[in-house]
N, C-alpha and C positions, 0 to 999 in steps of 0.2 A: 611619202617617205615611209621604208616599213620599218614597223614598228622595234624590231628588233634595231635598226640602227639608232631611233631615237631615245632609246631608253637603256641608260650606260650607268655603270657605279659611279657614284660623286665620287673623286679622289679628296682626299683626308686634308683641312685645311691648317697649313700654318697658320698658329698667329702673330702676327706681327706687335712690335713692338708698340702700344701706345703711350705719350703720357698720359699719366694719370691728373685728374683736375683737382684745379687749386682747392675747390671748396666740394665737396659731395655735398651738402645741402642742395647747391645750385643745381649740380648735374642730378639729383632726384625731383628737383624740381620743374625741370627741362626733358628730362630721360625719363621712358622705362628702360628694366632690366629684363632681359631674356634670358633663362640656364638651356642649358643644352653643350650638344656636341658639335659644334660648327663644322660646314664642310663646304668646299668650294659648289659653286652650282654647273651643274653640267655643259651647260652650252652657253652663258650667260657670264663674262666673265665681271661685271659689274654688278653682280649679286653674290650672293652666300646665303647657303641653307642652316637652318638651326634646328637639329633635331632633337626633341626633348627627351627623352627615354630612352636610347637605343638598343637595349635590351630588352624591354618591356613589346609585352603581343598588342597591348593597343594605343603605341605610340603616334604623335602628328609632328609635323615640322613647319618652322617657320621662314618666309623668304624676305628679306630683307635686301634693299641694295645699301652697297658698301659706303656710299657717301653719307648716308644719314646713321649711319654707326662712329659714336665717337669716342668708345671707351669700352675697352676686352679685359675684363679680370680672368685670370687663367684658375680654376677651379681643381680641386684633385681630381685623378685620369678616375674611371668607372672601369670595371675590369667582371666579364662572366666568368663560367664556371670551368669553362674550357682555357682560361686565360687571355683569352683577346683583351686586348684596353683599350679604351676610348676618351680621345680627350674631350674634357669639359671646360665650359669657361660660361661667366656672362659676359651679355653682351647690352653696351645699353645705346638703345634707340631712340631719337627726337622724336619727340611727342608730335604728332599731326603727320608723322610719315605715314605712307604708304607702305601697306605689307600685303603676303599674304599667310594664310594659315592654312595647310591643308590637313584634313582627317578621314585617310582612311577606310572604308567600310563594308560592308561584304551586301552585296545587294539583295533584298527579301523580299517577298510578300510579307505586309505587316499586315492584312485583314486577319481579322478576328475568324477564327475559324471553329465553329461548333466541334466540339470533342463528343466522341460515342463510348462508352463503356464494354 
């Protein structure tokens, strides 16, 4: 598959309506929370990306599928300098889900490398 067709803009996700639970004790007790900007997953319609920073240069995003997500607080929108916005929201996740987290990073030689004057 080339590369170019596998790697496309996530489109911007709704969030849907959830109820909210009776007791937040319970759901902090059963849930973590995730902030970010959720966004659909590209080819995977039983997942959702959650990207934490979107502004920021060294952002990571988190993947989640949508069944073990059981409650979206809708956060204020994040907005740059050029005026794009971005919404934000948490997002809380049962505990013992499967995730993943990805980050980023620019490939180096990390040997130590003697410096000359």
């Amino acid at each position: 598959m080339p590369i170019e067709t596998f790697l496309k803009k996530a489109k911007k996700l709704e969030i849907q309506a959830y109820r909210p639970p009776k007791n937040f004790r319970t759901l902090r007790d059963t849930h973590v929370a995730f902030t970010g900007s959720p966004l659909k997953h590209p080819y995977d319609a039983h997942k959702v990306i959650v990207v934490t920073d979107p502004y920021s240069s060294s952002t990571f995003y988190y993947e989640f599928f949508i069944d073990d997500i059981s409650y979206v607080e809708e956060l204020p929108n994040v907005t740059n300098l050029e005026g794009e916005t971005v919404t934000m929201a948490r997002v809380w996740v049962k505990k013992r889900s499967l995730a993943v987290r990805c980050s980023p990073f620019v490939v180096e030689d990390t040997r130590f490398r003697n410096r000359t004057s």
